[in-house]
C-alpha positions in Angstrom: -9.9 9.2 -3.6 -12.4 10.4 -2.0 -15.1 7.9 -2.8 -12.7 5.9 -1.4 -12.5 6.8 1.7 -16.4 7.6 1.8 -16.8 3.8 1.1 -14.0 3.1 3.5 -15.8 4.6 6.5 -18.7 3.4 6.1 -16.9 -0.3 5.8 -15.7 1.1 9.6 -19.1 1.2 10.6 -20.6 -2.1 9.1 -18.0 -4.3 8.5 -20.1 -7.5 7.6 -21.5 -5.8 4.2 -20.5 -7.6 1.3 -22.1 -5.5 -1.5 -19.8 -2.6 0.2 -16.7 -4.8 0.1 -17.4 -5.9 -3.6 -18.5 -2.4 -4.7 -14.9 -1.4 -3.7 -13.0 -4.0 -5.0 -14.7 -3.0 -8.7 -13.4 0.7 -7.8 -9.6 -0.6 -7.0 -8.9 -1.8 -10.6 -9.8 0.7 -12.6 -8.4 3.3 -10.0 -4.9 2.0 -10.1 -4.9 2.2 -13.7 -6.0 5.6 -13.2 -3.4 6.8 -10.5 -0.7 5.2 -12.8 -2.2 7.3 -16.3 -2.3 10.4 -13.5 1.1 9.7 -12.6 2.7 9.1 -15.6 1.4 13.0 -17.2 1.9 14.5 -13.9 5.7 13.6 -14.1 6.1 14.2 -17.6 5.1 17.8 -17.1 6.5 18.4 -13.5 10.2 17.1 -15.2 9.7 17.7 -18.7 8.8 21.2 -18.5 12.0 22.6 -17.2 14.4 20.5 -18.4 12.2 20.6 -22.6 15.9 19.7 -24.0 15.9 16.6 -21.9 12.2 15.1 -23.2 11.3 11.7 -22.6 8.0 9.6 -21.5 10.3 7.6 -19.3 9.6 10.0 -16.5 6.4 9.1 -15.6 7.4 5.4 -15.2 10.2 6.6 -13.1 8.2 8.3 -10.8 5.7 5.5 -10.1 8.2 3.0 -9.8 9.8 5.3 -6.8 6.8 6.1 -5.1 6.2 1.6 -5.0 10.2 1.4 -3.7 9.8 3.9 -1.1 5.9 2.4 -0.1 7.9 -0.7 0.0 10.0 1.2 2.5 8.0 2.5 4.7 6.1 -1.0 4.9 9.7 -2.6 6.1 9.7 0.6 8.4 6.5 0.0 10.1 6.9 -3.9 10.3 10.2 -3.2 12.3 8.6 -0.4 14.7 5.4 -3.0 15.5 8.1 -5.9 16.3 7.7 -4.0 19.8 4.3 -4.8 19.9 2.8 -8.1 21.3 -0.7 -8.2 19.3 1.7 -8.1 15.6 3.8 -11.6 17.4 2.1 -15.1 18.5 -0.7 -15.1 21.1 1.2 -15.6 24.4 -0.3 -19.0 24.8 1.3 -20.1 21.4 5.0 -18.1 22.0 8.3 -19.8 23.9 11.0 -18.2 24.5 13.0 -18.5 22.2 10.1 -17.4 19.5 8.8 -14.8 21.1 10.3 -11.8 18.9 8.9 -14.2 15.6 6.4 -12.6 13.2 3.3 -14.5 14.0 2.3 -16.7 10.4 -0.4 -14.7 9.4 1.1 -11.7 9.2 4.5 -13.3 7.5 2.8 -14.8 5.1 1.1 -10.9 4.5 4.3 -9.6 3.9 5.2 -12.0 1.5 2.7 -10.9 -0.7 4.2 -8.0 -0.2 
């Protein structure tokens, strides 16, 4: 985490450094699978622990796959508190009327990924 966001500020600062950008894409991989191993144990012991009659490995999976629906969530949450704002829409040039509350392309496409 926090090589992370070492490596993510000084991305801020020199954004046009491509060993900087591919040095944390190699980190992103192998840290997911990390977070998720983290996770899982984490889980097990927070919910195993008390309820030790109740034991299962399920929990950890559990866990993770709440913390991705309520990311999810709070993406949705944001998208619809930026429809407000005119830089997250089409350039004014490019909007009618009748588009101009329309989630410009580039970011639609973004969320599709999603």
């Amino acid at each position: 985490m926090f090589v992370f966001d070492r490596l993510s500020k000084q991305q801020d600062v020199n954004q046009s450094d491509r060993a900087l950008r591919r040095r944390l894409k190699m980190l992103a991989g192998p840290g997911i699978i990390l977070y998720a191993f983290a996770m899982t144990f984490a889980a097990i012991d927070w919910v195993d622990v008390p309820l030790a009659a109740l034991g299962s490995t399920i929990y950890g999976f559990l866990f993770i796959a709440g913390q991705l629906i309520s990311s999810m969530a709070f993406m949705i949450a944001v998208v619809a508190l930026l429809r407000a704002h005119r830089a997250f829409f089409q350039r004014p040039a490019e909007t009618s009327s009748a588009r101009s509350r329309e989630v410009a392309p580039r970011f639609r496409d973004a969320l599709g990924l999603l």
